[in-house]
Backbone as CSV, one residue per row, in Angstrom:
resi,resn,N_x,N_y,N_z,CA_x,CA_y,CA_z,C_x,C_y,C_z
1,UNK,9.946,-78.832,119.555,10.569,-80.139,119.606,10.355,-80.852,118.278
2,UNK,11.519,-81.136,117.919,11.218,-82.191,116.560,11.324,-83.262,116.959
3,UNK,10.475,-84.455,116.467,10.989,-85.652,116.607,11.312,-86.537,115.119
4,UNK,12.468,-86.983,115.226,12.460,-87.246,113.737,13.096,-89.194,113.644
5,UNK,12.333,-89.619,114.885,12.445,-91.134,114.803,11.358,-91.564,113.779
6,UNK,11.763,-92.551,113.085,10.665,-93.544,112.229,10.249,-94.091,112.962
7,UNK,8.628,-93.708,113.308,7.289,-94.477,113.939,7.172,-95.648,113.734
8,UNK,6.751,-96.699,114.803,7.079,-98.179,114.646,6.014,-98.299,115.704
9,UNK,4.988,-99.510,115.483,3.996,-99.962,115.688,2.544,-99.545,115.383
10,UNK,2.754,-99.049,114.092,1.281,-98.840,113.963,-0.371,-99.281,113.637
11,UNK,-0.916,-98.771,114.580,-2.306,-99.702,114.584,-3.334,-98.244,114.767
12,UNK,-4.623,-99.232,113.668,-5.833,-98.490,113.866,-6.768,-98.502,115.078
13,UNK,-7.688,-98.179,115.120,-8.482,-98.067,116.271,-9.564,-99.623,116.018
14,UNK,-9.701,-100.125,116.957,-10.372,-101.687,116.610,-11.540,-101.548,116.547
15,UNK,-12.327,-100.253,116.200,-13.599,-99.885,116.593,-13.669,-99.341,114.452
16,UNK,-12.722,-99.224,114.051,-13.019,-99.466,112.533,-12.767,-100.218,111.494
17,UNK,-12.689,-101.902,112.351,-13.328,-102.839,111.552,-12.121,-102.876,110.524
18,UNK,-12.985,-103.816,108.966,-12.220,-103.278,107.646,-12.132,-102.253,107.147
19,UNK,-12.595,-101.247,107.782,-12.662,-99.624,107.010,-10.801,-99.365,106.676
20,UNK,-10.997,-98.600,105.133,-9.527,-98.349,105.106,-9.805,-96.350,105.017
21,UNK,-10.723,-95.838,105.692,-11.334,-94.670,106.012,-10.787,-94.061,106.911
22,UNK,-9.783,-94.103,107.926,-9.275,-93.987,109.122,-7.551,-93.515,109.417
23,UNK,-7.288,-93.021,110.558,-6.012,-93.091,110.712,-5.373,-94.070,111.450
24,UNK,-3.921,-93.828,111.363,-3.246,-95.405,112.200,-2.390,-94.535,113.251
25,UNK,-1.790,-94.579,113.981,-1.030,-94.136,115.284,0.410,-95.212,115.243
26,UNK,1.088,-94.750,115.511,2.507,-95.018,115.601,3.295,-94.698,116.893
27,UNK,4.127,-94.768,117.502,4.724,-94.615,118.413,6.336,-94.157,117.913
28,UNK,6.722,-93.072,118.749,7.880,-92.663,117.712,8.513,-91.953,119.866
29,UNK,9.503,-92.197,119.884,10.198,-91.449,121.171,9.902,-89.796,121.250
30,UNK,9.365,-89.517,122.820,8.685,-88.746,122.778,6.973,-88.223,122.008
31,UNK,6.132,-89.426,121.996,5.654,-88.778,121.289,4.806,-89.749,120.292
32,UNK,3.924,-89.617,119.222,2.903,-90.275,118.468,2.831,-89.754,117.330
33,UNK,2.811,-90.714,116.276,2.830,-90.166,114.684,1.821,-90.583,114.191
34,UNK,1.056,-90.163,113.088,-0.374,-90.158,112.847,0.004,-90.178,111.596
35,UNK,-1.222,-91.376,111.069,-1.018,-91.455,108.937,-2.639,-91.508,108.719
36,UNK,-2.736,-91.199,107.503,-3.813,-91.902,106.764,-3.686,-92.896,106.237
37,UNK,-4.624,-93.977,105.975,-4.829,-95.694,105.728,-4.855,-95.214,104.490
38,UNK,-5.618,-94.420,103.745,-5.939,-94.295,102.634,-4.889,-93.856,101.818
39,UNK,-3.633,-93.469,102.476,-2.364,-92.802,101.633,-1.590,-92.917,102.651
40,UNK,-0.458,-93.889,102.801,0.487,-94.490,103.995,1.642,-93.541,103.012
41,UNK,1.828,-93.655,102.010,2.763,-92.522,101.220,2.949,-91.885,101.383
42,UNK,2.179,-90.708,102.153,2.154,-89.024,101.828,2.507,-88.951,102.943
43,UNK,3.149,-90.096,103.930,3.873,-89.810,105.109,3.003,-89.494,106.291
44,UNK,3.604,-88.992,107.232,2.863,-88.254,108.516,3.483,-87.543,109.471
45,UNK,2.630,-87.199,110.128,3.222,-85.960,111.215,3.148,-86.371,112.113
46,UNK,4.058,-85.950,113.370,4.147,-86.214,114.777,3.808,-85.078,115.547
47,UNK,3.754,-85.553,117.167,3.197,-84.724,117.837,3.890,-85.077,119.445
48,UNK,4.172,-84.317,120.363,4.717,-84.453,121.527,3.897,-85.717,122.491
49,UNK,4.172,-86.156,123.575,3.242,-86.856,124.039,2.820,-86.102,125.460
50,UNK,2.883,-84.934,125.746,1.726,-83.894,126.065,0.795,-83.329,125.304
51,UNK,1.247,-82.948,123.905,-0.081,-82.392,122.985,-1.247,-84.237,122.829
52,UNK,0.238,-85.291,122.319,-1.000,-86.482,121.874,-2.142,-86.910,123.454
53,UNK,-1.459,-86.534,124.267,-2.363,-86.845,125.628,-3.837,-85.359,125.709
54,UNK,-3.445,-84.551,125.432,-4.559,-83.562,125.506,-5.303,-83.689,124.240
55,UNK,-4.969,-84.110,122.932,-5.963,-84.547,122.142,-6.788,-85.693,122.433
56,UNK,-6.325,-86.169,123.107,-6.735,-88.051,123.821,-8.103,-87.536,124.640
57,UNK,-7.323,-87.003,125.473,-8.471,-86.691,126.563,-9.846,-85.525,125.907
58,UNK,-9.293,-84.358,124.968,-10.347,-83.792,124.212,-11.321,-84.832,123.388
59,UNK,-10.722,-85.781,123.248,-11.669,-86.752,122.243,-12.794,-87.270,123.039
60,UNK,-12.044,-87.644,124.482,-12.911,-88.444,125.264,-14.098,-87.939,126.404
61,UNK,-13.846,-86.310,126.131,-14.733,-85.688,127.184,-15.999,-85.266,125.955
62,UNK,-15.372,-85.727,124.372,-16.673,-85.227,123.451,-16.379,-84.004,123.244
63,UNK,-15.435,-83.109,123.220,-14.915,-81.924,122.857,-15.235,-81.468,121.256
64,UNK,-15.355,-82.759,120.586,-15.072,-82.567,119.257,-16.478,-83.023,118.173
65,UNK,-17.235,-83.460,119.686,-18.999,-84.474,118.990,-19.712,-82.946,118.218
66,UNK,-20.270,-83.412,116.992,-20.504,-82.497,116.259,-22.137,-82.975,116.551
């Protein structure tokens, strides 16, 4: 599936403050687009909103705690 809408509403996570260290999330039909703060330029990639829901939930069971 491609999605090739321009992502509109994007916001960081409110848990990083002034950090410009982070990514921002977007909302794009079908689906969630992901940037870096640190380079809004170099564009970003999207993702279905079954894959962005199973990364969601991997984040939140600690799948990924190093």
């Amino acid at each position: 599936m491609t999605l090739s809408q321009a992502p509109v509403g994007w916001r960081k996570s409110s848990r990083s403050n002034q950090e410009t260290n982070c990514v921002e999330v977007g909302r794009v039909d079908g689906g969630a687009a992901v940037r870096d703060t640190k380079n809004r330029a170099a564009g970003h990639f999207t993702t279905t909103t079954p894959q962005w829901s199973a990364f969601i939930t991997a984040l939140k069971s600690g799948r990924f705690d190093g």
